[in-house]
TIMI-2910 file (N, C-alpha, C, CB; in pm, 1 decimal, decimal comma, always signed):
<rs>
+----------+----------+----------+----------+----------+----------+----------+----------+----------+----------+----------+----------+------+
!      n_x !      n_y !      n_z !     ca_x !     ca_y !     ca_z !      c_x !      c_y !      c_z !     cb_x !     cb_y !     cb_z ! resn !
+----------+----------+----------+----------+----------+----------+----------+----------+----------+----------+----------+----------+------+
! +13501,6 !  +3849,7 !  +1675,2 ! +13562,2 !  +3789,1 !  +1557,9 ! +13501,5 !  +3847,0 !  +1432,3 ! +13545,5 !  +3637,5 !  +1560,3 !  Unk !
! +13522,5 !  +3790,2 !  +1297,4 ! +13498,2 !  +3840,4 !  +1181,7 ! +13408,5 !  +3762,2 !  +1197,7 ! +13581,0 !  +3848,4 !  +1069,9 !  Unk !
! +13314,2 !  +3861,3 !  +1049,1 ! +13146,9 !  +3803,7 !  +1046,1 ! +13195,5 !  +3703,0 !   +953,6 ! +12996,3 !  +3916,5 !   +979,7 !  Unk !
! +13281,8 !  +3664,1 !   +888,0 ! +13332,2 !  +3540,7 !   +773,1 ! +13369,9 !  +3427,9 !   +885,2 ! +13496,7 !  +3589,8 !   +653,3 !  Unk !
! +13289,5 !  +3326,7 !   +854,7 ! +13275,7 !  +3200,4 !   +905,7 ! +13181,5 !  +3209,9 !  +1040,8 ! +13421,1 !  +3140,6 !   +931,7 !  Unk !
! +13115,5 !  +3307,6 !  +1045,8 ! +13029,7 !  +3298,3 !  +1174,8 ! +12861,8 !  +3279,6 !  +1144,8 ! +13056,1 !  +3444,3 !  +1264,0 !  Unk !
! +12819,8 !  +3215,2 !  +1204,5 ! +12708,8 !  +3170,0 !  +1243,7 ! +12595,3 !  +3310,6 !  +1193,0 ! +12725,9 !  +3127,0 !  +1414,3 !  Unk !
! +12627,7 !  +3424,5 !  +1180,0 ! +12498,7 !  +3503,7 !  +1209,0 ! +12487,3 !  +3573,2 !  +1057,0 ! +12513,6 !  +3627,3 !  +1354,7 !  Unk !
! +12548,6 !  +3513,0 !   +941,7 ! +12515,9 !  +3528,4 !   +789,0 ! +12404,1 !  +3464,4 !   +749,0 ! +12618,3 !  +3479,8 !   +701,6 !  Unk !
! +12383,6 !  +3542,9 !   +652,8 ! +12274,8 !  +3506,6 !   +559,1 ! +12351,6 !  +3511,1 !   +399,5 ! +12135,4 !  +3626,7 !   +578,8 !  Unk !
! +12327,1 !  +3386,4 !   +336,2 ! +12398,8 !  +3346,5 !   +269,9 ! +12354,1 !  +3397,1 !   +139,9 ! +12413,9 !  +3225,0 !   +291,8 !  Unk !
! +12448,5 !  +3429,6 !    +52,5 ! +12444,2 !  +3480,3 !    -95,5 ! +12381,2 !  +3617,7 !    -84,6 ! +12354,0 !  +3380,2 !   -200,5 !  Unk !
! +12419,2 !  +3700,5 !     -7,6 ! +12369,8 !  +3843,2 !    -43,4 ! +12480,8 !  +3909,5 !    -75,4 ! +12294,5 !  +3920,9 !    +65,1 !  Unk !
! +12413,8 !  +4054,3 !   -110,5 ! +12523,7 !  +4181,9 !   -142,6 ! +12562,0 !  +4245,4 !    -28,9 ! +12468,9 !  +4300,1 !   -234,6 !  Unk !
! +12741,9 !  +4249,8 !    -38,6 ! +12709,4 !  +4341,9 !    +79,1 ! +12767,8 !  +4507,2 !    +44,6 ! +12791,3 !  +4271,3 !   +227,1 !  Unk !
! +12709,1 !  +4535,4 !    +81,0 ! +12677,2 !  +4693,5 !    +90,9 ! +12763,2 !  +4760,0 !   +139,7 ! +12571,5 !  +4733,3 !   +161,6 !  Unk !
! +12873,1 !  +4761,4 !   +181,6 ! +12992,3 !  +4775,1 !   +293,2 ! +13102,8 !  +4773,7 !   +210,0 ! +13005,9 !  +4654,1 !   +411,3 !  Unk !
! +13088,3 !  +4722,7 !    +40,3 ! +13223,9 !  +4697,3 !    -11,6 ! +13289,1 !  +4752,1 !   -132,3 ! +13231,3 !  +4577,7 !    -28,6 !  Unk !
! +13399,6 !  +4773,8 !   -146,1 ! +13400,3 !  +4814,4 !   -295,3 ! +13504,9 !  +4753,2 !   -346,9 ! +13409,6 !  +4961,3 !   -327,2 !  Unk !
! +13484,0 !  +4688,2 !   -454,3 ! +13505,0 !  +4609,3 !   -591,1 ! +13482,9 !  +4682,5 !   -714,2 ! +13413,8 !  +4492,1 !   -601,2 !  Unk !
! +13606,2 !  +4594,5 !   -764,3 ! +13614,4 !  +4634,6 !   -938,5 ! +13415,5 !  +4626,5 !   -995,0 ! +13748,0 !  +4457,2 !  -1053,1 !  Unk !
! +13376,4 !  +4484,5 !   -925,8 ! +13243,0 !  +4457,1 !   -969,5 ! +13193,5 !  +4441,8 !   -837,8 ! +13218,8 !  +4334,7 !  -1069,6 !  Unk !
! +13066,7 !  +4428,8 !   -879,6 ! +13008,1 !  +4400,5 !   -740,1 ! +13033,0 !  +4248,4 !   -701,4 ! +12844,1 !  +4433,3 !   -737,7 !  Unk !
! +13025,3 !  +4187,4 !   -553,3 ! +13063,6 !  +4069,0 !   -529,5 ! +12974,8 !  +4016,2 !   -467,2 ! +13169,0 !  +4056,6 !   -476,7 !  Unk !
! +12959,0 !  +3914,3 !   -436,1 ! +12831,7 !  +3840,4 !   -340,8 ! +12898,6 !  +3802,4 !   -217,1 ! +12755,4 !  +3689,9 !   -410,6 !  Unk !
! +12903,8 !  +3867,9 !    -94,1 ! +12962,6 !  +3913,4 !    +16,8 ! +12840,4 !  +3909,9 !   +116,1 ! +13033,5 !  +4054,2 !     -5,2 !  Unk !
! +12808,7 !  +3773,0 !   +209,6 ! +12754,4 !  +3809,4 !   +307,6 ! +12731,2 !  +3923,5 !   +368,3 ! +12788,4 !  +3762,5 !   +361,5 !  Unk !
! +12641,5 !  +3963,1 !   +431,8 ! +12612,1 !  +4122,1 !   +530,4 ! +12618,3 !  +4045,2 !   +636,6 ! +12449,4 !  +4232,3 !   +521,6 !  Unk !
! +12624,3 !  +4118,1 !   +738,3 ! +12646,5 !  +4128,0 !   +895,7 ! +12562,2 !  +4266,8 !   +900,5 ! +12831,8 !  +4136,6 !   +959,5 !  Unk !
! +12430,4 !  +4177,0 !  +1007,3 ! +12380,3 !  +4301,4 !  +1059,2 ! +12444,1 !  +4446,6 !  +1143,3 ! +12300,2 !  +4249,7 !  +1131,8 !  Unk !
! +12393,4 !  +4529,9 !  +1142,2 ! +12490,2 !  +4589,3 !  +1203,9 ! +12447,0 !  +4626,7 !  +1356,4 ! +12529,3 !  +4704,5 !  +1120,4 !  Unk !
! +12578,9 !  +4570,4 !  +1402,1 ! +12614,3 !  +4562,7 !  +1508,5 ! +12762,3 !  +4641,7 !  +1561,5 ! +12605,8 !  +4434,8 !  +1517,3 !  Unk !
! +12763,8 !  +4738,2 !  +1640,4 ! +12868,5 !  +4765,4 !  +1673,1 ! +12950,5 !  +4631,2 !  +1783,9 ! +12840,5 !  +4905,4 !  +1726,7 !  Unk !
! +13097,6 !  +4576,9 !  +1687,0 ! +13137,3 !  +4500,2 !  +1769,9 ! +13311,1 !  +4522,5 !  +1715,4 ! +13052,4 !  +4347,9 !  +1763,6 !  Unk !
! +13376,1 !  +4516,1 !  +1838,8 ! +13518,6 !  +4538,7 !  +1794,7 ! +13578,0 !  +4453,5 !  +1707,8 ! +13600,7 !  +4540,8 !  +1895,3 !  Unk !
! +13680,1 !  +4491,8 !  +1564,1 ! +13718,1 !  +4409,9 !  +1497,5 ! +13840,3 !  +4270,6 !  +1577,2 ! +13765,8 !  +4503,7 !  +1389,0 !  Unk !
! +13862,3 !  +4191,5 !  +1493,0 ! +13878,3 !  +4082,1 !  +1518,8 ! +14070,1 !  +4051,0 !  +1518,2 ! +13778,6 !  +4007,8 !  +1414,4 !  Unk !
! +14181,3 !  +4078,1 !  +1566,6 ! +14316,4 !  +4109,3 !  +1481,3 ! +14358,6 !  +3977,2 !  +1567,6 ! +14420,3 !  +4287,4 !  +1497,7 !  Unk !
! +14430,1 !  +3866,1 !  +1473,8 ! +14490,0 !  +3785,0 !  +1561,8 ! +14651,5 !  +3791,4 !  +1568,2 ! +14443,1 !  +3655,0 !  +1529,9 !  Unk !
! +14704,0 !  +3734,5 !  +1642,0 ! +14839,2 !  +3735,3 !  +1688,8 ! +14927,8 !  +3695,3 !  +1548,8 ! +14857,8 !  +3622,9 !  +1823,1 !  Unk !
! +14908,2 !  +3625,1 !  +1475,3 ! +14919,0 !  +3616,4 !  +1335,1 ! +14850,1 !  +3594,0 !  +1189,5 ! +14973,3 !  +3558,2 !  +1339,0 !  Unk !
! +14910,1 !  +3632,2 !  +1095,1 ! +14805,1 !  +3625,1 !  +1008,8 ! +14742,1 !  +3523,8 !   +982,2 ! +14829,2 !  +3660,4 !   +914,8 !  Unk !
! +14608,1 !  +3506,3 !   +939,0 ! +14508,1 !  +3406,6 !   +968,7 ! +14444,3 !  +3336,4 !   +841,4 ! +14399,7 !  +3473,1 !  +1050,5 !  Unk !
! +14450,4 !  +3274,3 !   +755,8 ! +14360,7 !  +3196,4 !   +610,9 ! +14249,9 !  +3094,9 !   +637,2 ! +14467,2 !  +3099,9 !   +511,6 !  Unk !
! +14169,9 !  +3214,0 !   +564,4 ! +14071,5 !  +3086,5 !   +517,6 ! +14055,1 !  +2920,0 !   +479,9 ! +14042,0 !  +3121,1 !   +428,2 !  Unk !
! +13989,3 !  +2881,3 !   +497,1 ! +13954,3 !  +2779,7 !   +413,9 ! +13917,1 !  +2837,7 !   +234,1 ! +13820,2 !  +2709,3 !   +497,6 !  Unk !
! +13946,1 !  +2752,7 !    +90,4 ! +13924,5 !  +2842,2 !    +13,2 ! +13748,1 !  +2794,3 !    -39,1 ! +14056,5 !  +2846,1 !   -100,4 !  Unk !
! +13692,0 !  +2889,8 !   -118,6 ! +13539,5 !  +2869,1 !   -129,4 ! +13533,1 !  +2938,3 !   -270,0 ! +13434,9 !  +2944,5 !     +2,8 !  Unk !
! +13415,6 !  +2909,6 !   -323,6 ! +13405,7 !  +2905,3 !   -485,4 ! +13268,6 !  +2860,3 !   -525,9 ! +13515,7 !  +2800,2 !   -554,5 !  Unk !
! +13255,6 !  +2969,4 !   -650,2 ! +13138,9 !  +2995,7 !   -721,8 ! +13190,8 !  +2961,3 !   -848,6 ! +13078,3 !  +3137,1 !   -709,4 !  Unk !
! +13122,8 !  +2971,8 !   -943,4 ! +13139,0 !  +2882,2 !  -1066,9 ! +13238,5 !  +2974,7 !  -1215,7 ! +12950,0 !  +2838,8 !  -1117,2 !  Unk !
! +13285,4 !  +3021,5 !  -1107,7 ! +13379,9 !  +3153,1 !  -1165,8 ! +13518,4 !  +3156,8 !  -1099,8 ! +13306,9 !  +3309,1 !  -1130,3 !  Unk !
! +13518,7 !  +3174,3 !  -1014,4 ! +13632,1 !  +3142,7 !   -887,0 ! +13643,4 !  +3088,9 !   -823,8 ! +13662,1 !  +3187,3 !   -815,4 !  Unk !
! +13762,8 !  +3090,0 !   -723,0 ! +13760,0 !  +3071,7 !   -608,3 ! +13824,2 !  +3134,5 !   -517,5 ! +13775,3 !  +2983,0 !   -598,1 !  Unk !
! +13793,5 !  +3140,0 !   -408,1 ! +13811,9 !  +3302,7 !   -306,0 ! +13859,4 !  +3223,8 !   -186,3 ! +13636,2 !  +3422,3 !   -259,3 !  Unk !
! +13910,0 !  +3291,5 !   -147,6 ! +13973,4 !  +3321,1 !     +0,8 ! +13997,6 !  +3433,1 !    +73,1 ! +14080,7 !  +3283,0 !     +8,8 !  Unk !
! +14007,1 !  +3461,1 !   +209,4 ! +14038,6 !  +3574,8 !   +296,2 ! +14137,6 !  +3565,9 !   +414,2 ! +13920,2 !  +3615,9 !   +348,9 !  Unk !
! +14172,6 !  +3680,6 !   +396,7 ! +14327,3 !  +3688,4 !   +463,0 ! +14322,9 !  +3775,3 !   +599,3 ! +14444,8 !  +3770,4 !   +348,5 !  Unk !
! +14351,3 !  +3776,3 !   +688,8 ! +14320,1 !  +3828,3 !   +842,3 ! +14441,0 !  +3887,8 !   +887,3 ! +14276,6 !  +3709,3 !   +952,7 !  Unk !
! +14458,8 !  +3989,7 !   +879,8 ! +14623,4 !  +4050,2 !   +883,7 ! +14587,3 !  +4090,9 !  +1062,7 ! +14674,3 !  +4235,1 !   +737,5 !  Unk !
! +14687,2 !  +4098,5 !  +1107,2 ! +14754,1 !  +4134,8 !  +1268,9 ! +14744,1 !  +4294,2 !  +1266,4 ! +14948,3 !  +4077,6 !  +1297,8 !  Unk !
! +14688,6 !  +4301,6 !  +1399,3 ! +14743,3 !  +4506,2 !  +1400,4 ! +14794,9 !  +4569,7 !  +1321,9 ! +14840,5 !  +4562,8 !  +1484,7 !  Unk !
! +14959,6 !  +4509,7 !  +1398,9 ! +15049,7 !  +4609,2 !  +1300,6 ! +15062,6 !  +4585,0 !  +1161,0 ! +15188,8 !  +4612,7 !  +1340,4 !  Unk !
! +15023,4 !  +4468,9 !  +1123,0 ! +15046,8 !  +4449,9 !   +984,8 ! +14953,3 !  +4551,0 !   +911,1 ! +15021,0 !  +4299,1 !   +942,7 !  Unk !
! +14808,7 !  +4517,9 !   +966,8 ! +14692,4 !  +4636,7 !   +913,3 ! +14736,1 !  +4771,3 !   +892,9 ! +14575,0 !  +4658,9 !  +1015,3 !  Unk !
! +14828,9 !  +4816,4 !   +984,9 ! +14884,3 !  +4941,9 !  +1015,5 ! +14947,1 !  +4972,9 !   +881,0 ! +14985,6 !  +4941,9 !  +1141,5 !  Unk !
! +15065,4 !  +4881,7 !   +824,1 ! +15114,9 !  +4901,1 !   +777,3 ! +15037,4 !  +4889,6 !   +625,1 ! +15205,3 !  +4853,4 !   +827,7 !  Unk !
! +14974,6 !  +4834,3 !   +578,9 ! +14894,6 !  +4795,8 !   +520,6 ! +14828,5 !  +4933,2 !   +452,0 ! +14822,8 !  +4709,3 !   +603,5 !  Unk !
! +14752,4 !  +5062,2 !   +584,0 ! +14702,7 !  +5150,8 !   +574,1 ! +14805,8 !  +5247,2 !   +490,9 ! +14656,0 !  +5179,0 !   +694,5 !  Unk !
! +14871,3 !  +5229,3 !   +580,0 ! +15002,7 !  +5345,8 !   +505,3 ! +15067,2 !  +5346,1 !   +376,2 ! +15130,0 !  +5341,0 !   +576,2 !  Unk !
! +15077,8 !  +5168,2 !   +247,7 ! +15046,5 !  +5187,4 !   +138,8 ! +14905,4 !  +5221,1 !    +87,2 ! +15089,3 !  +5099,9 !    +95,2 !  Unk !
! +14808,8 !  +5199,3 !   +131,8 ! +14645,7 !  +5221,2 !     +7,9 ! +14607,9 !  +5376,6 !   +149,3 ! +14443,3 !  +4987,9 !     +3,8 !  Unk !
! +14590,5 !  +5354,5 !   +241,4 ! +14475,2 !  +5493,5 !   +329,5 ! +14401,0 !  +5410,9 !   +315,5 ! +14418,8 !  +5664,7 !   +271,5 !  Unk !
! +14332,9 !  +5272,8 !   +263,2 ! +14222,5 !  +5193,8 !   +271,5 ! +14194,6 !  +5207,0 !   +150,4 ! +14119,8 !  +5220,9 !   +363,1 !  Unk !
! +14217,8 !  +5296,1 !    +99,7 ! +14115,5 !  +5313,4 !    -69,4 ! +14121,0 !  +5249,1 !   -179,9 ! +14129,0 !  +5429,2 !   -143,6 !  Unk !
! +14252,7 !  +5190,9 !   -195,2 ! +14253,4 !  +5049,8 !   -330,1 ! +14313,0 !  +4976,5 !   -296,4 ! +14307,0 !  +5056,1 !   -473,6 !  Unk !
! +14290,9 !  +4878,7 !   -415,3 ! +14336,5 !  +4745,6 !   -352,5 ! +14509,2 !  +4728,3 !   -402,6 ! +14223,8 !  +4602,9 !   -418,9 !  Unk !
! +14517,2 !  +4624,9 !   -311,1 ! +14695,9 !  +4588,7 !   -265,8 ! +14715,5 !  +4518,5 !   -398,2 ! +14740,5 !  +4463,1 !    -99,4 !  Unk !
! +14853,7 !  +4596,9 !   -480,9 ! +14934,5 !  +4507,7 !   -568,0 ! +14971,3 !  +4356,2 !   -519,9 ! +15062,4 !  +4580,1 !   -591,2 !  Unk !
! +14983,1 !  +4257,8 !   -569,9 ! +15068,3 !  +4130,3 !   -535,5 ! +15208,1 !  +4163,0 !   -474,8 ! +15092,9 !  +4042,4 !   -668,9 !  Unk !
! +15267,2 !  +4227,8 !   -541,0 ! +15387,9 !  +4222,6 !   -453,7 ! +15385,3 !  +4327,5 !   -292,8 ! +15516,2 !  +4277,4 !   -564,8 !  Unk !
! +15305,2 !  +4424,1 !   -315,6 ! +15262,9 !  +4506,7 !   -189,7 ! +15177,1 !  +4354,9 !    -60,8 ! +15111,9 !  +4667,0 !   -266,6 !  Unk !
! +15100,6 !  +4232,5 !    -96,0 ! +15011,7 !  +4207,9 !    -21,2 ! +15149,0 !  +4088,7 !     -3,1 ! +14837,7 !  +4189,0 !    -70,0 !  Unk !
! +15226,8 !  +4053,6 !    -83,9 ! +15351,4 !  +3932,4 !    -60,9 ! +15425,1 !  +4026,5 !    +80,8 ! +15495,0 !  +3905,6 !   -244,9 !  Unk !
! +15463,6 !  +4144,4 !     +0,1 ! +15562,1 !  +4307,9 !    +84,3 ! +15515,4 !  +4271,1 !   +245,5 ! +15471,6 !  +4536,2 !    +21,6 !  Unk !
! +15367,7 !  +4290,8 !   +278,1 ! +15330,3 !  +4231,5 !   +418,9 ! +15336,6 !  +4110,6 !   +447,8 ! +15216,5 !  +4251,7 !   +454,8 !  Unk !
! +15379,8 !  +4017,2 !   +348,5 ! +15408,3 !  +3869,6 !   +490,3 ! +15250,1 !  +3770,1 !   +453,0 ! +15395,8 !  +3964,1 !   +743,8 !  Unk !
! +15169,6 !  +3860,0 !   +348,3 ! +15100,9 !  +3763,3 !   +312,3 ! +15134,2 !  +3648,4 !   +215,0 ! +15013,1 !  +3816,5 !   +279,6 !  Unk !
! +15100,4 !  +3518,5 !   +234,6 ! +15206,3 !  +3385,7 !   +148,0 ! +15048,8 !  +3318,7 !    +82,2 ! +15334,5 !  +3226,3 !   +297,5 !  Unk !
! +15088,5 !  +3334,5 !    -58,5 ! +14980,2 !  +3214,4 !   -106,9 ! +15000,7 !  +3212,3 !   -228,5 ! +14823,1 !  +3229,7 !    -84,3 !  Unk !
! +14964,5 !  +3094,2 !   -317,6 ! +15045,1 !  +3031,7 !   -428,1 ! +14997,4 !  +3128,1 !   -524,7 ! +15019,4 !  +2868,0 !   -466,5 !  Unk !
! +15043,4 !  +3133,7 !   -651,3 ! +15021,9 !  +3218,7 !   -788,7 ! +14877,0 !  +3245,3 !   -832,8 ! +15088,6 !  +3142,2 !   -911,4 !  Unk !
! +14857,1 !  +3347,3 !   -873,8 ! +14685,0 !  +3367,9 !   -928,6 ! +14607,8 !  +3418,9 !   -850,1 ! +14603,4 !  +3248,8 !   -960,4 !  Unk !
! +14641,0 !  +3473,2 !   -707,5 ! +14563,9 !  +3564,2 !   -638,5 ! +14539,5 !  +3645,9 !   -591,7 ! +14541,3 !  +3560,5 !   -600,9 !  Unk !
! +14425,5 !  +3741,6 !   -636,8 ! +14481,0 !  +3874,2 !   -669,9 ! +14333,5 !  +3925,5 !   -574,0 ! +14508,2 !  +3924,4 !   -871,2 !  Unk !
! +14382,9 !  +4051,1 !   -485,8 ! +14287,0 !  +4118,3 !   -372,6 ! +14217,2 !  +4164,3 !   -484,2 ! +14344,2 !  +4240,1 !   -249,7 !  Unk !
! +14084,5 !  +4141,3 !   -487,8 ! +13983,7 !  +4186,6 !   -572,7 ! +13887,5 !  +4281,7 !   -499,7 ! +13912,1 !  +4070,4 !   -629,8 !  Unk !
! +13922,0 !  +4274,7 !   -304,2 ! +13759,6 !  +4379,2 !   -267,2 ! +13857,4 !  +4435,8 !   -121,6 ! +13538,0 !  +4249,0 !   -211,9 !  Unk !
! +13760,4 !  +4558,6 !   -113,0 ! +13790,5 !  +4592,4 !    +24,2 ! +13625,8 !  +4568,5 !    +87,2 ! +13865,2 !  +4767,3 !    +39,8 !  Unk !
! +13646,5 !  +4539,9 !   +191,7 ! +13538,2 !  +4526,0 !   +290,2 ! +13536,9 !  +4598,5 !   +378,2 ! +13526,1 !  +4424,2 !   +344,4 !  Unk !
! +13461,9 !  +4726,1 !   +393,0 ! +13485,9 !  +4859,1 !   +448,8 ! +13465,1 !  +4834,7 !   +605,6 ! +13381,2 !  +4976,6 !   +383,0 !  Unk !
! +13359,2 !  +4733,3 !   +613,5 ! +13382,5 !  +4711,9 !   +772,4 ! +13503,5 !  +4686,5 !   +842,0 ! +13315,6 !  +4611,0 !   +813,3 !  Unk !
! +13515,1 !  +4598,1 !   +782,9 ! +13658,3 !  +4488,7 !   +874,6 ! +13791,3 !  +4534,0 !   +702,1 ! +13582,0 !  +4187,1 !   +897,4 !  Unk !
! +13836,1 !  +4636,2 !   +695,2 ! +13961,8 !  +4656,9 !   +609,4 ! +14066,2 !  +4565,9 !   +577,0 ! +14026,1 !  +4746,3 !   +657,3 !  Unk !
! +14087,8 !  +4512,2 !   +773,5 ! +14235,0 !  +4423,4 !   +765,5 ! +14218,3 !  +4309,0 !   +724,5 ! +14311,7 !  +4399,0 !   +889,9 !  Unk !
! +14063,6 !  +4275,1 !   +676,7 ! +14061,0 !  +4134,5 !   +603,4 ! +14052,0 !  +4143,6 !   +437,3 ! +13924,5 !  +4048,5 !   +659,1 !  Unk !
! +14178,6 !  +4070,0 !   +369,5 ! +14196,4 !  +4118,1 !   +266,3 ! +14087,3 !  +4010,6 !   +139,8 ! +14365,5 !  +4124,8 !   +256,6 !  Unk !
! +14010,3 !  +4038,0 !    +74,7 ! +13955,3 !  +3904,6 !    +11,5 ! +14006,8 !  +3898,9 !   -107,9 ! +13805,6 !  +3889,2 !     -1,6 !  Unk !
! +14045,4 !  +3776,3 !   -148,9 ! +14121,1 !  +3728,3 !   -261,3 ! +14056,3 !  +3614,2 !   -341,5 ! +14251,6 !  +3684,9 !   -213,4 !  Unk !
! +14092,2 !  +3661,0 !   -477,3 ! +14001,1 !  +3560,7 !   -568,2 ! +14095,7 !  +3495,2 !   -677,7 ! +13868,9 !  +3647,4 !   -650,8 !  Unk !
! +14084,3 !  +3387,6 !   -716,1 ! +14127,2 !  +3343,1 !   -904,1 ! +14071,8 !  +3245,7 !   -937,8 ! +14279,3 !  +3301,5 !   -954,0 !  Unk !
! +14082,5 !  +3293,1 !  -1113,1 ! +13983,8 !  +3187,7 !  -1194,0 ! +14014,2 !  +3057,6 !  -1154,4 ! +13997,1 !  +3189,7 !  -1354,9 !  Unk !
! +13925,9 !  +2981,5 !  -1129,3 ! +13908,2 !  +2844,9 !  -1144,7 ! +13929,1 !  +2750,5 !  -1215,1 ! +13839,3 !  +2827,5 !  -1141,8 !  Unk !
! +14040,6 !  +2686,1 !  -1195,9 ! +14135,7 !  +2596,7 !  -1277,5 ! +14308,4 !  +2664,2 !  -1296,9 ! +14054,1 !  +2580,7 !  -1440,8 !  Unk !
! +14314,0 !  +2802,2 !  -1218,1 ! +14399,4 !  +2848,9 !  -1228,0 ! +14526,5 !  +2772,3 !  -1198,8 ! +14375,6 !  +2938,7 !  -1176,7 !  Unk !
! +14656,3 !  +2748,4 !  -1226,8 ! +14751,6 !  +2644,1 !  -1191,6 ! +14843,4 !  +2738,1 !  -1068,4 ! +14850,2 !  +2583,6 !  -1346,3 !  Unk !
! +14814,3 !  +2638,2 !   -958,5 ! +14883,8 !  +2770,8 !   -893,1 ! +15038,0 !  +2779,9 !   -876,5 ! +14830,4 !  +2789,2 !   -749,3 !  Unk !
! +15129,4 !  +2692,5 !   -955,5 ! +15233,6 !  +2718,0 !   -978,6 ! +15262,9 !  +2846,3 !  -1108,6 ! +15279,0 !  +2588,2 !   -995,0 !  Unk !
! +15192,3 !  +2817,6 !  -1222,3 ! +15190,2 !  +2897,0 !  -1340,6 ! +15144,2 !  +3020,4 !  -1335,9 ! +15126,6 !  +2843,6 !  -1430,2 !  Unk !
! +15045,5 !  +3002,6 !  -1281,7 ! +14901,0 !  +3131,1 !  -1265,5 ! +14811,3 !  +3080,6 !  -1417,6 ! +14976,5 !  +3368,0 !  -1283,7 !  Unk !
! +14838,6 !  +2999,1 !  -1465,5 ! +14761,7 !  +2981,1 !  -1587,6 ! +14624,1 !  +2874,7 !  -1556,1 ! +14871,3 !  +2916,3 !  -1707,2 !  Unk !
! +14579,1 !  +2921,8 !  -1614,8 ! +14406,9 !  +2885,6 !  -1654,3 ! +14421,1 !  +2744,1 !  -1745,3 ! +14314,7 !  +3036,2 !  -1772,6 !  Unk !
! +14387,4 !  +2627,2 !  -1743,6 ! +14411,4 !  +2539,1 !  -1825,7 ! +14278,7 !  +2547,3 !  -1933,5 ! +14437,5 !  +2406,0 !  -1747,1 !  Unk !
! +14339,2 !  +2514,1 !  -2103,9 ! +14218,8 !  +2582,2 !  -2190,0 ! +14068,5 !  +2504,1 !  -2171,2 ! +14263,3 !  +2574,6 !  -2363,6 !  Unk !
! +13951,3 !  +2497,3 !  -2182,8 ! +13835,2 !  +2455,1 !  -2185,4 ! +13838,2 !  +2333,8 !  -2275,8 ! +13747,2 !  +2558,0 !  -2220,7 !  Unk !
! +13849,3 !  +2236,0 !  -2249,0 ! +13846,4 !  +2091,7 !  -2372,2 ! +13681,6 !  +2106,6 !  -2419,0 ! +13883,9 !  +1884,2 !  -2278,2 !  Unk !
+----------+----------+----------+----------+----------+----------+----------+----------+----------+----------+----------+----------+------+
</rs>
C-alpha cells in the first residue's frame, strides 16, 4: 500500500522524493523497495490541514495512471480540467500542488482554508 496513512511515518518531515512549486511537509518512507499500491478504483483521502491549507490525496487505478503519464511524462503537475479529464471528482479550489516521485499515481491536492467549495472563494479575514 501507500506510505500515506500507514503506520511506518514519521510525522512532519521533508520529503525528499518530491517536487513542488514550494517545498511541502510530506512524510518520508524509509526506503524500502515495495511494489506500488493501484486500487480497482480511484481512492480519497480523508482531508488534513495545516494552518494554511488543507490537503488531500488522490490514488488513481493503473490505467488511469497510464493515462495520466501520457498528459505530464510525470514532470508537471495536472491542470484541473486534465485531473477532472481522468475521472478525478472533488469540489472547487483544488489544485495538484506536488508530485511525489515515489508513488506518481498519487496525486496530492491542496486549498486555502476557508476556501468555499462551491465558489472556490476564500471568505475575507473579519
Amino acid at each position: 500500500r501507500s506510505h500515506f496513512g500507514s503506520s511506518r511515518l514519521g510525522a512532519g518531515r521533508l520529503c525528499f522524493g518530491c517536487v513542488s512549486h514550494e517545498t511541502a511537509v510530506v512524510p518520508p518512507v524509509a526506503v524500502v523497495s515495495v511494489m506500488p499500491h493501484y486500487p480497482d478504483a480511484i481512492e480519497y483521502s480523508e482531508k488534513y490541514m495545516d494552518d494554511r491549507f488543507e490537503y488531500g490525496h488522490v490514488i488513481l487505478t493503473k490505467p488511469i495512471a497510464k493515462d495520466m503519464y501520457k498528459l505530464t511524462a510525470g514532470k508537471r503537475l495536472l491542470k484541473d480540467a486534465e485531473w477532472r479529464g481522468l475521472g478525478v471528482q472533488q469540489s472547487r479550489g483544488w489544485a495538484h500542488y506536488e508530485i511525489h516521485r515515489p508513488e506518481p499515481h498519487i496525486l496530492l491536492f491542496r486549498r486555502p482554508l476557508g476556501a468555499d467549495p462551491l465558489t472556490d472563494r476564500v471568505a475575507a479575514a473579519r
